[in-house]
C-alpha positions as CSV (number, residue, x, y, z in Angstrom):
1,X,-10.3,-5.9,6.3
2,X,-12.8,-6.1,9.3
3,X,-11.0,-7.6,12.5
4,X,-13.1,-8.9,15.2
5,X,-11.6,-9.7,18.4
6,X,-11.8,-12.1,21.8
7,X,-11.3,-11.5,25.2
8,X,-9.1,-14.3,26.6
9,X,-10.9,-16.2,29.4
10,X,-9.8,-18.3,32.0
11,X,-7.8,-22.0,31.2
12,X,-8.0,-20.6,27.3
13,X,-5.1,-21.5,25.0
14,X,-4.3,-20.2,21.6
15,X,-4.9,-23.7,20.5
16,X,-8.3,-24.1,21.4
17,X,-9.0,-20.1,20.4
18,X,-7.5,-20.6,16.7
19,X,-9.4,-24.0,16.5
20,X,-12.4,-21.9,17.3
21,X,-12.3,-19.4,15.0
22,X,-11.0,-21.6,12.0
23,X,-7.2,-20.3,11.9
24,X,-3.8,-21.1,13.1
25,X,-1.7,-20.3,16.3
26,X,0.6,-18.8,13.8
27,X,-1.3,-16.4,12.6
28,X,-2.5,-15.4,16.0
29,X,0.5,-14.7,17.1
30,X,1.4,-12.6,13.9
31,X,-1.8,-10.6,14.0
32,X,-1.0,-9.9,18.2
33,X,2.8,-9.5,17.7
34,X,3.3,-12.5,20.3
35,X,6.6,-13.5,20.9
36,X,5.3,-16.8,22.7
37,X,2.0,-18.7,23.1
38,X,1.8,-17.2,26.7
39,X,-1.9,-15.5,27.0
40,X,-3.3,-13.5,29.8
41,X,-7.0,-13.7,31.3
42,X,-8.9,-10.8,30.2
43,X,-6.4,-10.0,26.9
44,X,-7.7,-8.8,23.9
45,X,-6.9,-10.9,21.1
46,X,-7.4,-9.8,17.5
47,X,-9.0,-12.2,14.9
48,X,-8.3,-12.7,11.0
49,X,-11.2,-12.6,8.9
50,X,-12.2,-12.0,5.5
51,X,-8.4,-12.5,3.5
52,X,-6.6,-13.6,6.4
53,X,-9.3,-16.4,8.3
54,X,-8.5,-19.2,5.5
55,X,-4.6,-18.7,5.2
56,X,-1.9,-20.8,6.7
57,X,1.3,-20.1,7.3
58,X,2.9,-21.3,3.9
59,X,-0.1,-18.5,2.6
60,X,1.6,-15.0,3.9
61,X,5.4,-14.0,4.6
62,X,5.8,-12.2,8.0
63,X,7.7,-8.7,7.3
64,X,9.4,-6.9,10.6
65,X,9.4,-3.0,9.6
66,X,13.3,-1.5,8.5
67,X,14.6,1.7,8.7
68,X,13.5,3.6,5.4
69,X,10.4,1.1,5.0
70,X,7.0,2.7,3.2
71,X,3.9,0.5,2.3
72,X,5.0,1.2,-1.1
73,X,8.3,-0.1,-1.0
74,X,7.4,-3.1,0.5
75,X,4.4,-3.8,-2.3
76,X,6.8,-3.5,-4.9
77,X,9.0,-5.1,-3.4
78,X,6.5,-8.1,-2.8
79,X,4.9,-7.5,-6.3
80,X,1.8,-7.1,-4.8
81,X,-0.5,-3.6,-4.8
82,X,-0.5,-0.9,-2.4
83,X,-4.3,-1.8,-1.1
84,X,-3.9,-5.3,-0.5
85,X,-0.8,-4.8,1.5
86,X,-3.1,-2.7,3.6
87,X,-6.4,-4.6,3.1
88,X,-4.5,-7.5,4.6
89,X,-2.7,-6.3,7.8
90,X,-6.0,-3.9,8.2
91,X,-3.5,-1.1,8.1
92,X,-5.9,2.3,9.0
93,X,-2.6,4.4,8.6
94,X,0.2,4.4,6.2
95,X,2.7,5.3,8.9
96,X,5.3,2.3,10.0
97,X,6.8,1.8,13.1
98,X,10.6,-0.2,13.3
99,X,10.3,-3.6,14.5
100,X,6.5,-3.9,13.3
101,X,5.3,-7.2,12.0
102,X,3.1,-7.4,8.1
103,X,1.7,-10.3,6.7
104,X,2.6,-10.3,2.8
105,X,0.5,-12.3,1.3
106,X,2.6,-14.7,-1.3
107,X,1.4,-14.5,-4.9
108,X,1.0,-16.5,-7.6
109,X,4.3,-15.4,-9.0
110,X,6.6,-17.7,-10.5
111,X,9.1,-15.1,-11.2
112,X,10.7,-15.0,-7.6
113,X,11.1,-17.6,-5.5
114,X,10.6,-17.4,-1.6
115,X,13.4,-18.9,0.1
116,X,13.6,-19.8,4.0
117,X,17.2,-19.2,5.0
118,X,19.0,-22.6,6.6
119,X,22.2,-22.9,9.0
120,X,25.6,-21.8,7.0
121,X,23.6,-20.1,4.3
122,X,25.3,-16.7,3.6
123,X,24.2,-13.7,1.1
124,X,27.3,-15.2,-0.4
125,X,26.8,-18.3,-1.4
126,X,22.9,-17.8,-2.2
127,X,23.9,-14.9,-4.5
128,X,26.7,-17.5,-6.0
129,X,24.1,-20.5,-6.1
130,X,21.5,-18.4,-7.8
131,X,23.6,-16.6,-10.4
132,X,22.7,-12.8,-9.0
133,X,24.7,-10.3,-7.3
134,X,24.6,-9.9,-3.0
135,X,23.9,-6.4,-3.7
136,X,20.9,-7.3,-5.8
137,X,19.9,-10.2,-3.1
138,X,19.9,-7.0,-0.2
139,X,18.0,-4.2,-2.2
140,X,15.1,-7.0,-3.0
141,X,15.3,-7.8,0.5
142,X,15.3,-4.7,1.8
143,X,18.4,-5.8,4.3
144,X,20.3,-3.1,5.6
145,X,23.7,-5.8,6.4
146,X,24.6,-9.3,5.5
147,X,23.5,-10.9,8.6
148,X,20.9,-14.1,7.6
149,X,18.5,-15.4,10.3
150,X,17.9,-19.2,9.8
151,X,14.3,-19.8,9.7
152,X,13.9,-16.3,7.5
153,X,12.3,-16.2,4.5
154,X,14.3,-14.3,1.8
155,X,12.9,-13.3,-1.8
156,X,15.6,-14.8,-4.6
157,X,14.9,-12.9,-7.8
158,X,14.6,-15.3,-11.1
159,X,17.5,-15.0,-13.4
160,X,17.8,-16.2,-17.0
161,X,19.5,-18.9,-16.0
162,X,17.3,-20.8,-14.4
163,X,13.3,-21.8,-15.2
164,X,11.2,-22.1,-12.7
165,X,8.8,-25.0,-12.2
166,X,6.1,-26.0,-9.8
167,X,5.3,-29.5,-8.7
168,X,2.5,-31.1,-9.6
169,X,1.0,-34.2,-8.0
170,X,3.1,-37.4,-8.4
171,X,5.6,-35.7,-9.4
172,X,9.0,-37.1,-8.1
173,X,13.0,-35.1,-8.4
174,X,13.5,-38.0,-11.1
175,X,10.5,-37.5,-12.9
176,X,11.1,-33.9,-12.7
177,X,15.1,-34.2,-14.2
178,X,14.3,-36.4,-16.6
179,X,11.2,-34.2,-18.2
180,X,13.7,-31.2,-18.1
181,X,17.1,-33.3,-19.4
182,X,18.6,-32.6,-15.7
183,X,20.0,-34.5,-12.7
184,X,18.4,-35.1,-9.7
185,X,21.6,-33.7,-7.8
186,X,21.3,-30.6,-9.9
187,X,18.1,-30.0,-8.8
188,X,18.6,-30.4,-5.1
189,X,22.1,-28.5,-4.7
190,X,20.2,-25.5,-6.8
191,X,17.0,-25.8,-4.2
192,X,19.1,-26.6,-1.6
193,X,17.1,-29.7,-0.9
194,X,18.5,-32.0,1.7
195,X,16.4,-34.9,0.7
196,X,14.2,-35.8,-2.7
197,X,11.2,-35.4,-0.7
198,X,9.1,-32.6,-2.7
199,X,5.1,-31.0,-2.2
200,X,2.4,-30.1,-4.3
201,X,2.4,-26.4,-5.2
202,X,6.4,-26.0,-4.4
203,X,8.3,-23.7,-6.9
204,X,11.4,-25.4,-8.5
205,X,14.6,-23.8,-10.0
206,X,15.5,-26.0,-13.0
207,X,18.8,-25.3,-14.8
């Protein structure tokens, strides 16, 4: 993947430069490893194109590097090949530094199920909710402890317990439990859904 890149110029924001270029602050401040939407005058900037220019944020997972981490753990891990993994974070080497940020690109895959970590979630109680082991949950993840970040997206493997499903438009929780001989509360308290509100595209455990 090509990068292209932009010098930062005086009174410039990284809202006006993603707007400009046809991307999100988000991803600019993946891409630059930005820990805050504090620029500089006369910073170099990189800029996504080709894979990365039409994604938004719900498109890629963000990845920070572990101890014992290769590119091709962390495809298979992902279930995505070696060359796009590099193809999308323009990776010239296959050396990883600690700490370093990827973009994993999400696939079409309904047979995990991305899951953003939320306060007083535990590797516990997610293992316990979704029927697998912690130990499972850590080597999918690639965690090294039991600590949980809230806002962090963790992978949840798909067990036989469960079937997966992805909304559709107009479809509603009700609509949903009824066409699968569930309850509505089922569905949330397996999703961990606070509310019934639901969006096109979002991958559903059914039980």
């Amino acid at each position: 993947m090509e990068e292209d890149f932009y010098i930062v110029k005086k009174n410039d924001n990284l809202y006006d430069i993603a707007n400009n270029y046809n991307t999100s602050v988000e991803i600019l401040k993946a891409l630059n490893k930005l820990e805050s939407n504090i620029i500089q005058v006369d910073q170099i900037l990189k800029l996504p194109t080709n894979e990365v220019e039409n994604t938004t944020p719900s498109d890629y997972i963000i990845y920070t590097i572990k101890k014992g981490d290769n590119l091709y753990s962390i495809a298979k891990q992902y279930n995505i090949t070696l060359d796009e993994l590099i193809s999308f974070n323009n990776q010239g080497t296959t050396l990883l530094t600690i700490g370093e940020e990827l973009l994993i690109p999400k696939k079409t895959n309904i047979e995990d199920i991305s899951y953003v970590v939320k306060p007083g979630d535990t590797l516990f109680n997610l293992a316990k909710r979704y029927n697998i082991s912690v130990d499972d949950l850590k080597s999918k993840n690639n965690l090294e402890n039991n600590l949980l970040k809230i806002g962090e997206t963790i992978i949840i493997p798909k067990t036989k317990n469960y079937q997966t499903y992805v909304v559709k438009t107009n479809d509603t929780i009700e609509s949903i439990a009824n066409n699968f001989n569930t309850t509505t509360n089922d569905i949330k308290r397996i999703n961990n859904l606070l509310t019934d509100y639901i969006s096109v595209g979002q991958i559903l455990l059914i039980p």
